[in-house]
Residue frames as qw, qx, qy, qz and C-alpha x, y, z in Angstrom:
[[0.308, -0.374, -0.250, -0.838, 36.28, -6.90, 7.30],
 [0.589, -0.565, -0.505, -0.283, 34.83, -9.13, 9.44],
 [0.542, -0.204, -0.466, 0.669, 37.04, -8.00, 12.57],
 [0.180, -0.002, -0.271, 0.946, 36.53, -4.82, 11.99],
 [0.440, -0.447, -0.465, -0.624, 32.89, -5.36, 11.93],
 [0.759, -0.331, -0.502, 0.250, 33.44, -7.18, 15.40],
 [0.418, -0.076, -0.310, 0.850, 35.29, -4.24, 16.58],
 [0.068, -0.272, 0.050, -0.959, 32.87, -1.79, 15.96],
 [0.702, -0.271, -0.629, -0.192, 30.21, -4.00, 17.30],
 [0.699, -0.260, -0.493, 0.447, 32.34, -4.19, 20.63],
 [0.180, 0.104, -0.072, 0.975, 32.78, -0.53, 20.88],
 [0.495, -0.344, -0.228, -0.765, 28.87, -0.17, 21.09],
 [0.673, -0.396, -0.569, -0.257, 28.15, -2.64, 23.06],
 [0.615, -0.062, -0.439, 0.652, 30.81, -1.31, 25.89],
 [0.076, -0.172, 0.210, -0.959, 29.15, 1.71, 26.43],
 [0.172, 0.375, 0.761, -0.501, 25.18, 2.37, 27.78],
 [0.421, 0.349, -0.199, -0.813, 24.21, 4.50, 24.49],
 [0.275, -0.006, -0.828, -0.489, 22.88, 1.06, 22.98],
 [0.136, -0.448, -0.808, 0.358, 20.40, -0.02, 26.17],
 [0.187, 0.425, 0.402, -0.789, 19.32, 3.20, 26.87],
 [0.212, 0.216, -0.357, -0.884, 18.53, 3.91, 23.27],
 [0.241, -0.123, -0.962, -0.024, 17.09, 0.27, 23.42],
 [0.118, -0.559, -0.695, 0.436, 14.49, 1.20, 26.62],
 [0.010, 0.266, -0.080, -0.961, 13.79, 4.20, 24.75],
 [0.253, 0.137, -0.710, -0.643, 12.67, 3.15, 21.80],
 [0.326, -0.249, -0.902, 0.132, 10.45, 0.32, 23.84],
 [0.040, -0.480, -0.597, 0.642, 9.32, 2.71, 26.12],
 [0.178, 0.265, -0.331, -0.888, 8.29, 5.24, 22.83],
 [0.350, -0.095, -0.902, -0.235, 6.14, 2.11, 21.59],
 [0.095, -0.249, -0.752, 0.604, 4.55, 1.52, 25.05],
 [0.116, 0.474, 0.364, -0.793, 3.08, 4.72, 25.04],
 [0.358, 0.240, -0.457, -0.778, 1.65, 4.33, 21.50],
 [0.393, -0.206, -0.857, -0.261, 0.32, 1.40, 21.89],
 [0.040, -0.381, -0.775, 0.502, -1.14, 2.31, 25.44],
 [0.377, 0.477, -0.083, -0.790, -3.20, 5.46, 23.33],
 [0.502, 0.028, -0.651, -0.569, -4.59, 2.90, 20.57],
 [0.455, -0.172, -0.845, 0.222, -5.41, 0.67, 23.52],
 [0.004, -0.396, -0.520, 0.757, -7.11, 3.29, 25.65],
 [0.452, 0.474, 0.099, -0.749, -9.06, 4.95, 22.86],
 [0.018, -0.005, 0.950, 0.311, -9.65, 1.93, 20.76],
 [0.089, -0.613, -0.778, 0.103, -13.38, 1.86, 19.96],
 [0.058, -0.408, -0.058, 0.909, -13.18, 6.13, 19.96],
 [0.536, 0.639, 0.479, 0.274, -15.37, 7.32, 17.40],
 [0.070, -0.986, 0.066, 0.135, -14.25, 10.69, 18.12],
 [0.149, 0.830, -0.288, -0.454, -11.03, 10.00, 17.41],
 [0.784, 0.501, -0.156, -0.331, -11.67, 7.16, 15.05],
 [0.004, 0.322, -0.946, -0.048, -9.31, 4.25, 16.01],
 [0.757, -0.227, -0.548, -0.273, -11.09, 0.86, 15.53],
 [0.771, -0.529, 0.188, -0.299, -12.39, -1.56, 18.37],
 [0.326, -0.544, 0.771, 0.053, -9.30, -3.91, 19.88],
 [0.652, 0.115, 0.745, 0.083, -11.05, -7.35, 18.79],
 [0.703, 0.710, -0.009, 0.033, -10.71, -6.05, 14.32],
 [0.881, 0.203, 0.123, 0.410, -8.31, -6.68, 12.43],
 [0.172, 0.863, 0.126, 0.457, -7.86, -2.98, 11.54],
 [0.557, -0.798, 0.151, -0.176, -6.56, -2.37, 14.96],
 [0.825, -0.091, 0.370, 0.417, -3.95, -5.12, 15.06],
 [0.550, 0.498, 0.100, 0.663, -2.42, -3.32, 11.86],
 [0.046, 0.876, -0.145, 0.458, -2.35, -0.16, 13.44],
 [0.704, -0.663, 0.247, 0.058, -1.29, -1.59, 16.91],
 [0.862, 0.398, 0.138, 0.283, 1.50, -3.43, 14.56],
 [0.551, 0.659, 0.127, 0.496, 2.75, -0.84, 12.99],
 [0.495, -0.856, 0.127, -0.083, 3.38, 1.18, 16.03],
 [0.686, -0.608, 0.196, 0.348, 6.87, -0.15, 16.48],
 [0.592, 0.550, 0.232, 0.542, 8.21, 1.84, 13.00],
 [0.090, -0.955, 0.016, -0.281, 7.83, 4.92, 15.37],
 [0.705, -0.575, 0.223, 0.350, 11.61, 3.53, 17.30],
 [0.727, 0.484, -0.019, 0.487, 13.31, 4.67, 13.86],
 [0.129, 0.891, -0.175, 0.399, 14.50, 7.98, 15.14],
 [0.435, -0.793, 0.425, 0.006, 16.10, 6.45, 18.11],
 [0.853, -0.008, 0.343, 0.393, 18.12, 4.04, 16.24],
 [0.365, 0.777, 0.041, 0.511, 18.85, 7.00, 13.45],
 [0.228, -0.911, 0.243, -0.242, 20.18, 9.01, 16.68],
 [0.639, -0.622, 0.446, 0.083, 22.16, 6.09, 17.67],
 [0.800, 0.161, 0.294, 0.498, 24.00, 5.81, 14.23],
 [0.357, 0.816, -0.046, 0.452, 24.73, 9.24, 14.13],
 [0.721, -0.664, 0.063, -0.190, 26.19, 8.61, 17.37],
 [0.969, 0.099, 0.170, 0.150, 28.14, 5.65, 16.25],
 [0.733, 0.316, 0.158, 0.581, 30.33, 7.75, 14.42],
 [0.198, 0.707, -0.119, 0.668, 30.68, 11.22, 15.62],
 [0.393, -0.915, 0.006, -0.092, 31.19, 10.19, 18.42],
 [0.864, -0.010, 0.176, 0.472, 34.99, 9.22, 17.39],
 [0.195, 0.762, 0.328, 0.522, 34.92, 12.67, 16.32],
 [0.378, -0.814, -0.148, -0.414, 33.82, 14.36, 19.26],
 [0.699, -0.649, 0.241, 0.179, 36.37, 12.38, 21.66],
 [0.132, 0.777, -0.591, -0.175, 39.32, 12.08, 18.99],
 [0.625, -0.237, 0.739, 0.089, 39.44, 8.37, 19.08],
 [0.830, 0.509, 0.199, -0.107, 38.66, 8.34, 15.38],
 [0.214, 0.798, -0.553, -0.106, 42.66, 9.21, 14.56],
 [0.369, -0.293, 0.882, -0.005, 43.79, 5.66, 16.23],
 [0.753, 0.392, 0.365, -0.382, 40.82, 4.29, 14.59],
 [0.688, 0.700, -0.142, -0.128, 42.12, 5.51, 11.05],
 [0.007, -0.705, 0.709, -0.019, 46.18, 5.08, 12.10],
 [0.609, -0.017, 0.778, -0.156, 44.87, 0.88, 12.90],
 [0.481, 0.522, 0.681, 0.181, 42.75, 0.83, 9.46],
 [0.095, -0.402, 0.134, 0.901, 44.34, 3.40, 7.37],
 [0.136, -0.295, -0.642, -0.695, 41.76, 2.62, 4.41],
 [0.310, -0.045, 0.263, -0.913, 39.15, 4.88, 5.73],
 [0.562, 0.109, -0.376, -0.728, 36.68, 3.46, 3.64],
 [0.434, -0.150, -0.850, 0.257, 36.85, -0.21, 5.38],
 [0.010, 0.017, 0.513, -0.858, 35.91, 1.70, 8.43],
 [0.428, 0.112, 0.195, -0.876, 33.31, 3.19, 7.31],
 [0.542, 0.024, -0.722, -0.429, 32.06, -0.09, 5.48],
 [0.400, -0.087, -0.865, 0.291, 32.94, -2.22, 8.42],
 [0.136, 0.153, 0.646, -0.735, 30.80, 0.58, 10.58],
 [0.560, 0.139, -0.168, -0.799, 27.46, 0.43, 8.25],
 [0.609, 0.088, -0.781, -0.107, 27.64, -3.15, 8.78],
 [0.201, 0.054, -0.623, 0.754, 27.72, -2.72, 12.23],
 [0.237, 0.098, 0.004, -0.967, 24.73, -0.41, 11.86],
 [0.564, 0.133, -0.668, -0.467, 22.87, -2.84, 9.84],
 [0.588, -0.110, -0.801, 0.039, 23.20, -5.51, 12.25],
 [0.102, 0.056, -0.289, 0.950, 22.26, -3.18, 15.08],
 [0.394, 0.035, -0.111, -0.912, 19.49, -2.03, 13.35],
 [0.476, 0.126, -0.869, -0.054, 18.49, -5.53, 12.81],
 [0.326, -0.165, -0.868, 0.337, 18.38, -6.97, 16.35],
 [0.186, 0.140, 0.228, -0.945, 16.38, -3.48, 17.54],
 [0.424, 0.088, -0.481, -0.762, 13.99, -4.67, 15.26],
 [0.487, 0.106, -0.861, 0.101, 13.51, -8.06, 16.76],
 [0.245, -0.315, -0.750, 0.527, 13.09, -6.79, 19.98],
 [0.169, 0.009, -0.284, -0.944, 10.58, -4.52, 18.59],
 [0.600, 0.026, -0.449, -0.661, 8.67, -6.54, 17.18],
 [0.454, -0.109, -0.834, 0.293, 9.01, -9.36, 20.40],
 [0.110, 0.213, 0.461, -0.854, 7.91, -6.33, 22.75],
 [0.393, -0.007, -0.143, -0.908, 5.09, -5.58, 20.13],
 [0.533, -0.141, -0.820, -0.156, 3.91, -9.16, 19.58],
 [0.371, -0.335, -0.776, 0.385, 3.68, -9.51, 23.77],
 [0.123, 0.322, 0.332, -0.878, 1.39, -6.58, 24.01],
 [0.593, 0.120, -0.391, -0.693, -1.01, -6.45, 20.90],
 [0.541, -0.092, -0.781, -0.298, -1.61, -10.41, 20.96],
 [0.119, -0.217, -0.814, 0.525, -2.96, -10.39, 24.57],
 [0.037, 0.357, 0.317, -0.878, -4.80, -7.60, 23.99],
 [0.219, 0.235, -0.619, -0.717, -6.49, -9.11, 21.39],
 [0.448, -0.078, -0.872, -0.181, -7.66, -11.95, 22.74],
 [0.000, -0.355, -0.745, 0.565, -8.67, -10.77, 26.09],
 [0.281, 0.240, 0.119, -0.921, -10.70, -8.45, 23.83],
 [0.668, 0.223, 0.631, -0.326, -12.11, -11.41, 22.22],
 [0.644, 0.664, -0.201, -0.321, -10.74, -11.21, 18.73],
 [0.878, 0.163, 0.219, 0.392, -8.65, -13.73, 16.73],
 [0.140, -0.702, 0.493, 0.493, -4.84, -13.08, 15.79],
 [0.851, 0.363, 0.310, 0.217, -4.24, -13.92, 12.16],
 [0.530, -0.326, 0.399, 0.673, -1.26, -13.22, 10.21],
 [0.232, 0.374, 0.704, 0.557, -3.53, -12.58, 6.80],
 [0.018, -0.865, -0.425, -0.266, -5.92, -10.39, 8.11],
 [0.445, -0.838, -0.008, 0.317, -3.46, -8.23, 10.07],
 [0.660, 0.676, -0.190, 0.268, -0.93, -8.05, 7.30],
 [0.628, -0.698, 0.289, 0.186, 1.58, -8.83, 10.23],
 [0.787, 0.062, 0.342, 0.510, 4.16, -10.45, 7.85],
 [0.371, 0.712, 0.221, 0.554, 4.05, -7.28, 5.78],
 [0.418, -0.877, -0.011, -0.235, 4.48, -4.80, 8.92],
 [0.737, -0.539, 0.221, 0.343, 7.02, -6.59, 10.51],
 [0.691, 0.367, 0.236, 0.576, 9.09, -6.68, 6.93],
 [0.172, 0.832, 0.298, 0.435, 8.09, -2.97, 6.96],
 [0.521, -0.847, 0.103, -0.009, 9.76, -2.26, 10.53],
 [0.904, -0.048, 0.243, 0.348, 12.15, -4.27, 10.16],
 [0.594, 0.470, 0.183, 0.627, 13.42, -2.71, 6.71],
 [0.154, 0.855, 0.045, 0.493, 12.86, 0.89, 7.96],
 [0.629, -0.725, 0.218, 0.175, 14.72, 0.59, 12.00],
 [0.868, 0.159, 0.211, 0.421, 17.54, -1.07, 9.45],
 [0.495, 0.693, 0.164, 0.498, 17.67, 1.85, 7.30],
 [0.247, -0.935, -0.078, -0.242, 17.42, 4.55, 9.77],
 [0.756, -0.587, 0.169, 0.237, 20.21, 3.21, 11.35],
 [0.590, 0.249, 0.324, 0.697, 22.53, 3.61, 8.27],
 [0.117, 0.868, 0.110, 0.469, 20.96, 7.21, 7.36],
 [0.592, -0.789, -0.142, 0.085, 22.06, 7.81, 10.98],
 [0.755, -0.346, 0.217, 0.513, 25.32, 6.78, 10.68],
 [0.469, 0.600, 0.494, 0.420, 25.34, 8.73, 6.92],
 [0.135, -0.935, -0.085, -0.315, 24.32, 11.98, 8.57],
 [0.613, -0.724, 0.176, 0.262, 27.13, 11.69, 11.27],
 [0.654, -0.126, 0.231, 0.709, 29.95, 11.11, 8.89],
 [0.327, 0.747, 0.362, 0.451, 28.17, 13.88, 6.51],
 [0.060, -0.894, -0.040, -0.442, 28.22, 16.50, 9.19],
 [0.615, 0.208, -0.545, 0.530, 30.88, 15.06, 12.23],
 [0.188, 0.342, -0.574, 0.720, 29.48, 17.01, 14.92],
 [0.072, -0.202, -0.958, 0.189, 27.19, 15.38, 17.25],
 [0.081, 0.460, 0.726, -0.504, 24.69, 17.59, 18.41],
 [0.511, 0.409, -0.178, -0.735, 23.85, 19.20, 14.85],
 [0.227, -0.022, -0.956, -0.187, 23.65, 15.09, 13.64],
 [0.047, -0.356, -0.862, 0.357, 20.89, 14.87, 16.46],
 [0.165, 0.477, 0.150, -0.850, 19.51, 17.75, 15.93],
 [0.267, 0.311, -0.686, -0.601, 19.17, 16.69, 12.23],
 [0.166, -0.054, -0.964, -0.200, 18.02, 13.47, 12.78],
 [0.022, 0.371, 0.704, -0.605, 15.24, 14.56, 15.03],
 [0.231, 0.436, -0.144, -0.858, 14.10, 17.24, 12.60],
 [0.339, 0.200, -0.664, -0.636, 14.12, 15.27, 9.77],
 [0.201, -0.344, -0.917, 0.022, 12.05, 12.02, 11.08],
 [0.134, -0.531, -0.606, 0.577, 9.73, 14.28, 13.54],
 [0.294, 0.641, 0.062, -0.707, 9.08, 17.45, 11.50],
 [0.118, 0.476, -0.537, -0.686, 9.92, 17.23, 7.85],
 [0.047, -0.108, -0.972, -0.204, 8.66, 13.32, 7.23],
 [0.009, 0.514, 0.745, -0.425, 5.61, 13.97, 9.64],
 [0.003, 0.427, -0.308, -0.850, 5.56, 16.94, 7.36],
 [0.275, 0.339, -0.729, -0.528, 5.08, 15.32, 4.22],
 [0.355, 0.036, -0.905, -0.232, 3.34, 12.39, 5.34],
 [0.102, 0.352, 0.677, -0.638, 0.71, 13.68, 7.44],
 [0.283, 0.511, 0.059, -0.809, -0.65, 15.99, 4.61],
 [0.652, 0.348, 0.637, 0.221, -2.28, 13.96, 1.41],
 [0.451, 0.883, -0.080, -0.104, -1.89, 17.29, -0.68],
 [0.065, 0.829, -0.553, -0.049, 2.16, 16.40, -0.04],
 [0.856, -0.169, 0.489, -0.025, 1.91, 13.01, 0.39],
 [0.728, 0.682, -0.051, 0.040, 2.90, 12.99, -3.75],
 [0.416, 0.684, -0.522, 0.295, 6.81, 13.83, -2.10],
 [0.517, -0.585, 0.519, -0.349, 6.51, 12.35, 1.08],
 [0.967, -0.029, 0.241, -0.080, 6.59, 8.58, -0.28],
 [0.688, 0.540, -0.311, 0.372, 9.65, 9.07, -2.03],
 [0.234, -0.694, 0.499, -0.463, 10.90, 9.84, 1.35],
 [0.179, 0.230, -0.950, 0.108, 12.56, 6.89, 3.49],
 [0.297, 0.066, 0.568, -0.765, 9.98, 7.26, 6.10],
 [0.598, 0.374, -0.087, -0.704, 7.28, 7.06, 3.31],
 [0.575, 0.288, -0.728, -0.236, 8.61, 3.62, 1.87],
 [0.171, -0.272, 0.684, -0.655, 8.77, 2.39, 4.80],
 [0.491, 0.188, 0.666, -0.529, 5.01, 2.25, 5.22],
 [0.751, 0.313, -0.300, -0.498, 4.16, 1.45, 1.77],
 [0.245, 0.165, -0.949, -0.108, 5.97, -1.87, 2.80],
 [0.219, -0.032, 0.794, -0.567, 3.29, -2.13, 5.36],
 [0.275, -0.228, -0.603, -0.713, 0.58, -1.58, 3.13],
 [0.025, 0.483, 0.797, -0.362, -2.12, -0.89, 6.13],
 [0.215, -0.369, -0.417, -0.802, -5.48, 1.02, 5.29],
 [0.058, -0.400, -0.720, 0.565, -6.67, 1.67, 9.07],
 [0.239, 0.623, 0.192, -0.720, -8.72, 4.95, 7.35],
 [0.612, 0.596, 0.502, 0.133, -10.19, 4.76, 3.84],
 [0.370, 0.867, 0.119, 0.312, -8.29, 7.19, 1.28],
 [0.403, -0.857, 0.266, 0.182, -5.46, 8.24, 4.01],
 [0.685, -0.489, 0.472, 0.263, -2.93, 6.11, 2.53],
 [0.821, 0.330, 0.453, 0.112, -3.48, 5.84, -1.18],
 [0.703, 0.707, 0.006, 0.079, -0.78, 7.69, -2.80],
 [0.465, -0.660, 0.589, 0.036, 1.87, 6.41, -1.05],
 [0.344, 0.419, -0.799, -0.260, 4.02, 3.69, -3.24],
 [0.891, -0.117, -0.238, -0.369, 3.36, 0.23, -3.66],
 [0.856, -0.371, 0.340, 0.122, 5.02, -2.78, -1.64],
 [0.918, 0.129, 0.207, 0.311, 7.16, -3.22, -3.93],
 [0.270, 0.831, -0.084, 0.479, 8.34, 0.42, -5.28],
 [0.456, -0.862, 0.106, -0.194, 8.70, 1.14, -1.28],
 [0.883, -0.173, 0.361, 0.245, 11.38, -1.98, -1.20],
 [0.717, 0.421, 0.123, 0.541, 13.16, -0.91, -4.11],
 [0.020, 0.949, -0.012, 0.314, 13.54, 3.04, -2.47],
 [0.804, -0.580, 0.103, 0.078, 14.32, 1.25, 0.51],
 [0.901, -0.040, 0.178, 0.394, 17.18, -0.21, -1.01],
 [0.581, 0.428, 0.121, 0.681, 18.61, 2.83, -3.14],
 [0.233, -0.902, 0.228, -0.284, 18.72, 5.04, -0.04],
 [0.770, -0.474, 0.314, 0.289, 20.98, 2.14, 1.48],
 [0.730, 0.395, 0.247, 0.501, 22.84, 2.59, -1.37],
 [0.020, 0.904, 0.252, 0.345, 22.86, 6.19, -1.40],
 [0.457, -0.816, 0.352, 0.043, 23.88, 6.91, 2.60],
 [0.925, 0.101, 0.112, 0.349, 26.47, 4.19, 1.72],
 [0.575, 0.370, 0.161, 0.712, 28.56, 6.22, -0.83],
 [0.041, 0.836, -0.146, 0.527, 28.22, 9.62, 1.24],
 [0.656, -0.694, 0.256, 0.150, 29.14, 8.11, 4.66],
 [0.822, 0.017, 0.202, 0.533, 32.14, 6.39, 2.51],
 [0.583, 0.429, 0.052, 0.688, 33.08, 9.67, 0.40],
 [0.027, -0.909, 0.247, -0.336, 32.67, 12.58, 2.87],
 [0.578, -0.762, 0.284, 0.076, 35.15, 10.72, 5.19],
 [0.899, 0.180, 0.140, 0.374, 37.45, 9.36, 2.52],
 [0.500, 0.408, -0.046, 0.763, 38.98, 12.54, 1.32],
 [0.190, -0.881, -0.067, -0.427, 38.45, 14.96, 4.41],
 [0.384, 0.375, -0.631, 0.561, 41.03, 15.87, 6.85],
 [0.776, -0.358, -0.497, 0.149, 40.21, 14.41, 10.49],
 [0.433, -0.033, -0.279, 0.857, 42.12, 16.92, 12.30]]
């Protein structure tokens, strides 16, 4: 398993779809954090001032918004073996399908992972200047950083499995993207913009997610979204979940 974790590993990292998605994502961030950072202090449109705490959580949280390009680059992962035909050698090397697809959600995982890191390294070297030159104090307690990061972390992780989930589910690349784009951008944003719908949006990944974060930048915006803990336990039984459909729509389907 572990080789063929190493192999699929090596197969991403040989191409340019991991960087770019990489500078994407970074560059998606950027521009969120430069808008809380330009209109910080807005009353109009109601972000706090840089030097509160309240800020810091929202600046924070800003780097959950790189799921969709990690979701685009596990749906990527795998159709695109599809899309050029290299998934026959693939299967003809490692005829138990299911390895594969283990060995590539592992892949995914650890992927998702390091994105996260460099998330949350890019976010760190932009919020914590901008904190102090604004004259406020960084704390870990009042910013619920530890909780945020967990909260990125867990949801760049996931996204990256669902990705990979949705590619084996549907094999052909540009309705995967198309999908993945929908679902994170309309359907979540959907659900979790509106507090009359918010009741299904938190059962959504997207929705656990930020209950790990547990920020309250706006009084009453956030409160019937799951707790820290409920969000962690969804978290986990969607990885479960994509798991067993990436594993059973490609076990018994013909590749040809």
């Amino acid at each position: 398993m572990i080789a063929l974790v190493r192999a699929e590993l090596l197969k991403l990292s040989t191409t340019r779809l991991w960087w770019v998605m990489l500078l994407s994502t970074l560059l998606l961030i950027g521009v969120n954090l430069a808008f809380f950072i330009g209109f910080a202090g807005n009353a109009q449109g109601g972000l706090p001032a840089l030097d509160t705490p309240e800020w810091a959580q929202l600046a924070w949280s800003a780097g959950a918004s790189g799921r969709i390009f990690v979701m685009i680059l596990g749906v990527v992962m795998i159709t695109s073996e599809y899309r050029y035909q290299t998934i026959t050698g693939t299967f003809l090397t490692t005829p138990r399908r299911g390895r594969v697809i283990t060995a590539k959600l592992v892949a995914g995982l650890i992927v998702g992972l390091l994105f996260a890191l460099a998330v949350l390294l890019f976010t760190a070297l932009v919020v914590i200047p901008t904190v102090l030159f604004a004259g406020g104090e960084v704390s870990l307690t009042e910013t619920r950083v530890p909780a945020i990061a967990l909260g990125t972390v867990a949801s760049l992780a996931l996204y990256t499995i669902l990705g990979i989930a949705v590619g084996a589910l549907v094999r052909n690349q540009i309705a995967g993207i198309v999908g993945a784009v929908a679902w994170a951008y309309v359907i979540e944003s959907i659900f979790l913009a509106i507090p009359a719908l918010q009741v299904v949006g938190k059962w959504f990944p997207g929705g656990a997610a930020q209950s790990l974060m547990s920020i309250d930048v706006t009084p009453g915006a956030r409160s019937d979204l799951l707790p820290a803990w409920g969000g962690a336990a969804v978290l986990v039984g969607y990885a479960v979940v994509f798991a067993i459909i990436a594993n059973a729509t490609t076990v018994r389907r013909d590749i040809t």
